[in-house]
Legacy VTK file of the C-alpha trace (Angstrom):
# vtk DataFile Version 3.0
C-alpha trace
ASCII
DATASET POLYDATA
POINTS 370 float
0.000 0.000 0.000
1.368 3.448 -1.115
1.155 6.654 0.624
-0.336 9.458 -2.106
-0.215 12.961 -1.162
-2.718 15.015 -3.713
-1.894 19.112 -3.784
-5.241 20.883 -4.882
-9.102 19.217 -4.940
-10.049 19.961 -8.078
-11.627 17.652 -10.647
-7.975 15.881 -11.498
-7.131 15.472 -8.315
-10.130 14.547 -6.929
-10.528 11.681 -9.697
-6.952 10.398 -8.760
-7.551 10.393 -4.954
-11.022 8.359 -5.796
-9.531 5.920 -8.125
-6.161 5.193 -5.718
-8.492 4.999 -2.952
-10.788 2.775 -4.711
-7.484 0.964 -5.210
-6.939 0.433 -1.187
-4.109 3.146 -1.336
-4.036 5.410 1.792
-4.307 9.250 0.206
-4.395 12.906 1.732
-5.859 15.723 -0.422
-4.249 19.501 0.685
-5.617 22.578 -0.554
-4.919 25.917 -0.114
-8.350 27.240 -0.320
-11.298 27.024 2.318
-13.342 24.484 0.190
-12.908 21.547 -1.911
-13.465 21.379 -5.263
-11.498 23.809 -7.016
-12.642 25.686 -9.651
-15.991 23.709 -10.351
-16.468 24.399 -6.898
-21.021 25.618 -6.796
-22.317 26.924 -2.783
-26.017 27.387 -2.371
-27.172 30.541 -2.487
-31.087 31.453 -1.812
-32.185 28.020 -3.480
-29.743 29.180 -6.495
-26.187 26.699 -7.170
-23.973 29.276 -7.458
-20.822 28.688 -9.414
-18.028 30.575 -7.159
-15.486 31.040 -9.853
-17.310 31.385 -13.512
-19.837 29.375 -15.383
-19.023 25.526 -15.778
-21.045 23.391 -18.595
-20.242 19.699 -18.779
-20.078 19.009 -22.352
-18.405 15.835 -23.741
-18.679 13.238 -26.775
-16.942 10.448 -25.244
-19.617 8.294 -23.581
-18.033 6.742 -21.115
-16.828 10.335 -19.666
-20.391 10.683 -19.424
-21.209 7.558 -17.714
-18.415 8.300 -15.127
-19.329 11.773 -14.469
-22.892 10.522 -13.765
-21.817 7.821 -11.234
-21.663 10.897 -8.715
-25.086 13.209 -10.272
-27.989 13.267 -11.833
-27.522 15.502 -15.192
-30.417 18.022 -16.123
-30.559 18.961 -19.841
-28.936 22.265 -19.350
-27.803 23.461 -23.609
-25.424 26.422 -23.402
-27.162 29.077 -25.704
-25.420 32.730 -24.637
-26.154 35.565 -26.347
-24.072 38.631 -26.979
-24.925 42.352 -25.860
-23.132 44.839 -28.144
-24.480 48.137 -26.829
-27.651 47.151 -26.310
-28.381 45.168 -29.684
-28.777 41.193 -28.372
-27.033 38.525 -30.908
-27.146 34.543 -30.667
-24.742 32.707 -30.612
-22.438 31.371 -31.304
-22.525 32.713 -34.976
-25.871 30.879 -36.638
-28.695 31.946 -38.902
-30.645 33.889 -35.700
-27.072 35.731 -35.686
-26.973 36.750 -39.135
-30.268 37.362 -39.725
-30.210 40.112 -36.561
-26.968 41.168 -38.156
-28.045 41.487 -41.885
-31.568 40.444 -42.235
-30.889 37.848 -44.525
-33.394 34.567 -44.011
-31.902 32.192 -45.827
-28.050 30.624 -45.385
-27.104 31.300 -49.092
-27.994 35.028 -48.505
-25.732 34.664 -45.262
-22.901 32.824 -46.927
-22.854 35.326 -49.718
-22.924 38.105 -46.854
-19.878 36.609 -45.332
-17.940 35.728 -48.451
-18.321 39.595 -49.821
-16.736 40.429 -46.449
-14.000 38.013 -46.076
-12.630 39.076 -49.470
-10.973 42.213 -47.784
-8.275 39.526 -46.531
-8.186 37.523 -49.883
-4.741 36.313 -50.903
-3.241 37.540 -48.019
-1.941 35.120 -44.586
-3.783 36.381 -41.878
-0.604 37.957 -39.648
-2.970 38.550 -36.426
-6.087 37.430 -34.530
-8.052 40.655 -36.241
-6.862 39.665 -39.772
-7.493 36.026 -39.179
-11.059 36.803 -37.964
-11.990 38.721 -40.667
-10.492 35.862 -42.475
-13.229 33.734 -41.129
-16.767 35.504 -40.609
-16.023 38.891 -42.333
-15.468 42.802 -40.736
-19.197 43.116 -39.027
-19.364 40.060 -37.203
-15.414 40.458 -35.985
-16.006 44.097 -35.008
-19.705 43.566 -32.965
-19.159 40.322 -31.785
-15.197 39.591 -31.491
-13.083 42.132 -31.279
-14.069 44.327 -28.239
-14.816 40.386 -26.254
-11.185 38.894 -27.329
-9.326 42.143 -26.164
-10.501 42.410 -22.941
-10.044 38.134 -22.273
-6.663 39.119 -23.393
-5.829 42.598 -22.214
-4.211 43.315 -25.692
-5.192 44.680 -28.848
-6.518 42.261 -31.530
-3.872 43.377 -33.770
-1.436 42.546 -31.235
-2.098 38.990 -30.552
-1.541 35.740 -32.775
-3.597 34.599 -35.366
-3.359 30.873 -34.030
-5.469 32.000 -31.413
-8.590 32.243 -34.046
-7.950 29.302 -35.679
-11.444 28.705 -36.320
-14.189 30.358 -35.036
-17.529 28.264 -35.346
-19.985 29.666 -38.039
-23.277 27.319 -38.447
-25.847 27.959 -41.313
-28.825 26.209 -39.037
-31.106 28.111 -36.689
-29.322 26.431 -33.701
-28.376 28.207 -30.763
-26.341 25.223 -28.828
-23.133 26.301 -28.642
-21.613 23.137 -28.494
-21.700 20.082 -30.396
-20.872 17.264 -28.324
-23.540 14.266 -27.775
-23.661 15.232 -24.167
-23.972 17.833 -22.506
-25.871 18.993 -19.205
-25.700 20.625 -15.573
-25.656 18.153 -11.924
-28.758 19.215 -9.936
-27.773 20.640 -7.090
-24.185 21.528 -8.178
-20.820 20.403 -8.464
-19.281 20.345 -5.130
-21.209 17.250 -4.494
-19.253 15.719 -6.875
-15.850 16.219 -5.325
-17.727 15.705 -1.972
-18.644 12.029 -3.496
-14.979 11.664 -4.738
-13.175 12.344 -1.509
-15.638 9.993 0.689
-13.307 7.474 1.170
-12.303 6.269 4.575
-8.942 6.069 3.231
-8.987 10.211 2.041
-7.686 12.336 4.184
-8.963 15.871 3.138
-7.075 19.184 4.478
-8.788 22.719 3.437
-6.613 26.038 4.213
-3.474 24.133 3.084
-0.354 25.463 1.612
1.657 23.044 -0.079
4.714 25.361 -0.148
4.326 25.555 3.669
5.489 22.383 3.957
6.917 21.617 0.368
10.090 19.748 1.653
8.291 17.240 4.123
5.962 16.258 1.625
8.674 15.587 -0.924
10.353 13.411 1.774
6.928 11.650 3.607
5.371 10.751 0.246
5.860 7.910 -2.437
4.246 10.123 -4.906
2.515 13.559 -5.290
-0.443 14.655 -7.545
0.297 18.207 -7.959
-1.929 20.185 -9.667
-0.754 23.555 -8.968
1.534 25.868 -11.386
4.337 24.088 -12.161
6.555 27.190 -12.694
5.926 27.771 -9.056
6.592 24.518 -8.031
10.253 25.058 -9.414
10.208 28.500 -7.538
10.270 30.315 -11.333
13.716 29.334 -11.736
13.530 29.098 -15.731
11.336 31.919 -15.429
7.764 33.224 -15.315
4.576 31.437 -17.115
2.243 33.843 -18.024
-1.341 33.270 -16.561
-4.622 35.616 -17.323
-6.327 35.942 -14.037
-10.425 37.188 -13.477
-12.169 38.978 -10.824
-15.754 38.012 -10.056
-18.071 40.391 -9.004
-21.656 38.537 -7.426
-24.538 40.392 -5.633
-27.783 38.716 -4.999
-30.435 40.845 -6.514
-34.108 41.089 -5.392
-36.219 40.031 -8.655
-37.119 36.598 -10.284
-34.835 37.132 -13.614
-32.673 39.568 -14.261
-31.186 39.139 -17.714
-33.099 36.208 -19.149
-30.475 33.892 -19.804
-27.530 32.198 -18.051
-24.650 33.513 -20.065
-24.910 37.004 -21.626
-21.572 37.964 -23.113
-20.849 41.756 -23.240
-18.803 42.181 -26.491
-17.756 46.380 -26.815
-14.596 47.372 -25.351
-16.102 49.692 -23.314
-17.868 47.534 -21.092
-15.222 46.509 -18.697
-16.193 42.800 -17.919
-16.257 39.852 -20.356
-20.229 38.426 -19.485
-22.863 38.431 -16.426
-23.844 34.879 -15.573
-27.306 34.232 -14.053
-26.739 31.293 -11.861
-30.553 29.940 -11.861
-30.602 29.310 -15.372
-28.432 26.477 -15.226
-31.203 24.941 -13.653
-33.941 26.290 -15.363
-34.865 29.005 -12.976
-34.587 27.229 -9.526
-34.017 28.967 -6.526
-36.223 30.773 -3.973
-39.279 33.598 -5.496
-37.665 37.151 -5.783
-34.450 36.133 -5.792
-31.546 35.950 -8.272
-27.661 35.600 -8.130
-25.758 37.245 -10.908
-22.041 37.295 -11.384
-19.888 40.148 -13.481
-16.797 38.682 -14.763
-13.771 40.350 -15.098
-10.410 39.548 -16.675
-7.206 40.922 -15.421
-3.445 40.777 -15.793
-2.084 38.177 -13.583
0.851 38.659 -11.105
2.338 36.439 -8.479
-0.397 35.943 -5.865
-3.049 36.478 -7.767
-5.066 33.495 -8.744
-4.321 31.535 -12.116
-7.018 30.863 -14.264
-5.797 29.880 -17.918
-2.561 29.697 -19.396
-1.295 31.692 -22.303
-0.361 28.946 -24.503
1.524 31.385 -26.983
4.347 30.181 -28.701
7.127 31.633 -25.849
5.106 30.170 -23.251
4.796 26.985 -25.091
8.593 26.730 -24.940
8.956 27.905 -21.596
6.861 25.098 -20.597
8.417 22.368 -22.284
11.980 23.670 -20.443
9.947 23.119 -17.087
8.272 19.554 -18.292
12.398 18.514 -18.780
12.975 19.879 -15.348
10.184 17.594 -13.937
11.995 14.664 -14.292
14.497 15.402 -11.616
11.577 15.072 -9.685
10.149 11.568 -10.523
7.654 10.873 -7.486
6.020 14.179 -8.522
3.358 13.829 -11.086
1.954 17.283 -12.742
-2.095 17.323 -13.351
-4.721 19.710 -14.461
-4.319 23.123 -16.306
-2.022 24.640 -14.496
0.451 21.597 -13.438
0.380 20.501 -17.545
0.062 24.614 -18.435
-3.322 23.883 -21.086
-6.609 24.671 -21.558
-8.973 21.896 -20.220
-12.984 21.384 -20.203
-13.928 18.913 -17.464
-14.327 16.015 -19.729
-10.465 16.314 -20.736
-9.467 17.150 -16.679
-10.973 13.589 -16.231
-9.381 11.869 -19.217
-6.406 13.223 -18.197
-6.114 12.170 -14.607
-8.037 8.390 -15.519
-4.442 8.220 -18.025
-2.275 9.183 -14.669
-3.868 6.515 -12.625
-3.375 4.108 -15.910
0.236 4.694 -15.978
0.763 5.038 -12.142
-1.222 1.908 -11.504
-0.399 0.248 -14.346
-4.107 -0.783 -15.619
LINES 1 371
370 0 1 2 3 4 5 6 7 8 9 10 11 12 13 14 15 16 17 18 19 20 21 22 23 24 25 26 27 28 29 30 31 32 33 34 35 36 37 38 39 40 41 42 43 44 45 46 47 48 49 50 51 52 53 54 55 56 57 58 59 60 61 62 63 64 65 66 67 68 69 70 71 72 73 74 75 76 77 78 79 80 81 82 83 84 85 86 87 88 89 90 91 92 93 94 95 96 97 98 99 100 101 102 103 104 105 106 107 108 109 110 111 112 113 114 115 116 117 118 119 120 121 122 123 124 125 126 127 128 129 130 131 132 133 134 135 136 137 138 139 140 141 142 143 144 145 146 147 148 149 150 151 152 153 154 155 156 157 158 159 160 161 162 163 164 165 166 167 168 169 170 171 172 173 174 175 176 177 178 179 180 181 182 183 184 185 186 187 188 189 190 191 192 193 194 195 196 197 198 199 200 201 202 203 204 205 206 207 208 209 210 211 212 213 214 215 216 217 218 219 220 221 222 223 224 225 226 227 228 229 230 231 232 233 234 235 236 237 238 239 240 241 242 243 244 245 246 247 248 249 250 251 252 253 254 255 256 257 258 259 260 261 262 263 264 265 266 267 268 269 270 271 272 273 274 275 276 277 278 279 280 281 282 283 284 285 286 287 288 289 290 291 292 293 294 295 296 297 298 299 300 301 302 303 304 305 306 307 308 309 310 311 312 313 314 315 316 317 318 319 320 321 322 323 324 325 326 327 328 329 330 331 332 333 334 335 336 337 338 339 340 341 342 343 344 345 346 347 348 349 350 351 352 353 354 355 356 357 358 359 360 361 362 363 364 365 366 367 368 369
């Protein structure tokens, strides 16, 4: 029997501690903030499952992703469908025929693949050489300026013109009156939240949970005490930034409990101008279809910001020099072979919750050897 030490509670390390614990492996789960759960983590707020730290749909095509989330809750039928405020004028997306036909008045999607075509020729011939260029590349000048340009800069804090084209690579475009912004088979919200999920995870006799724990308090016992660690924190930290800094973009969320039934109509509204300061409002009783006690609602203004040491990480900036960076510090990790790096900040990517799962199931594959 091994001795597992997992730093953060998140989804990856929660599925690691449940599936070594499963396993009849003795594990303790530290993390630095009050709760469990990490970013997915959801509190109850006036009947209303409040998701602490931005809007989280579960979204997958892989089935049996699906069939393991669902071992720890029931699924409603929750279909992301925001919409985008550009001063005032309310578009669908993402970009469909409702979108286009609110943006040109064209009914049909010949009429709106002509519309685009005549506006993508301004970049004809020419290799898009930035994220403004390659949008225009893709839906044309008036969807890019009303619905793009004003929403990527502030996610970003730069100017469109400023930041790579990979970042566009695509940007979906859908000649169907469908407002589901995603396309995978499954798709949906737990009733009553996602904290119950960890909670579910972590129930183990043979988890030892620790909230208000700093792994860098501590950092050299647990090296030392431990046969391996699951550390899901930022890996340039872990090395103290020795090959330098990783850039992060961090967000601020604003939340207020407002006295009404519905204040905006929808879960997600996106606010796409520049000079709106934050990204979207999310209206947490949407995601469950407008649950939650009469004359109530919880809203949440989200706001990106510049990261700095001490600030929370939310998403890496997987830019080419950052790419590299990381690679220097996934060489430096194996000096460190009872140290395993998880999630999106220990493995520096982008990850919806289907891939956080995949992800981790692969770690206990390898580590278990199953």
């Amino acid at each position: 029997m091994e001795k597992y030490l997992v730093v953060g509670s998140g989804i990856f390390g929660a599925v690691f501690a449940y599936e070594a614990a499963k396993r009849g492996h003795q594990v303790k789960v530290i993390e630095k903030r009050d709760h469990i759960a990490g970013n997915v983590y959801t509190e109850n707020v006036s009947g209303i499952q409040v998701h602490r730290y931005g809007a989280h749909i579960f979204h997958t095509d892989n089935e049996a992703i699906w069939h393991y989330i669902n071992h720890f809750a029931r699924f409603n039928w929750y279909t992301n469908s925001p919409v985008a405020n550009y001063k005032g004028e309310m578009f669908n997306m993402p970009f469909n025929m409702n979108t286009f036909n609110k943006m040109w008045g064209v009914i049909t999607p010949d009429e709106a693949q002509q519309k685009i075509n005549a506006q993508k020729k301004e970049l004809a011939g020419k290799t898009p050489e930035n994220l403004e260029e390659q949008a225009i590349s893709l839906v044309g000048r008036d969807i890019y300026e009303k619905l793009v340009k004003g929403y990527t800069e502030k996610q970003w804090g730069k100017k469109a013109t400023d930041l790579p084209a990979f970042i566009i690579r695509r940007l979906p475009v859908r000649f169907t009156y469908d407002n589901n912004y995603f396309n995978d088979a499954y798709q949906g919200i737990p009733i009553g939240g996602y904290t119950q999920i960890i909670e579910k995870m972590l129930a183990s006799d043979k988890i030892d949970v620790e909230t208000g724990t700093d792994f860098f308090d501590k950092r050299a016992d647990y090296l030392q005490q431990y046969t391996k660690i699951i550390y899901t924190g930022m890996i340039d930290q872990f090395f103290d930034y020795q090959l330098g800094e990783l850039a992060y973009r961090s967000l601020r969320f604003d939340t207020e409990t407002l006295n009404v039934d519905n204040y905006q109509g929808n879960a997600v509204v996106n606010y796409t101008d520049a000079e709106t300061p934050f990204t979207r409002i999310i209206e947490h009783k949407h995601f469950e279809f407008g649950k939650g006690d009469k004359g109530k609602t919880v809203i949440t203004r989200e706001y990106p910001m510049d990261w700095h040491r001490g600030d929370e990480p939310y998403y890496p900036v997987n830019d080419a020099a950052n790419n590299a960076l990381y690679k220097q510090y996934q060489t430096l990790a194996i000096t460190v072979p009872n140290v395993i790096f998880g999630g999106r900040l220990g493995q520096y990517r982008y990850f919806n919750m289907d891939q956080t799962i995949m992800a981790a199931l692969r770690v206990v594959k390898t580590t278990f050897g199953e």
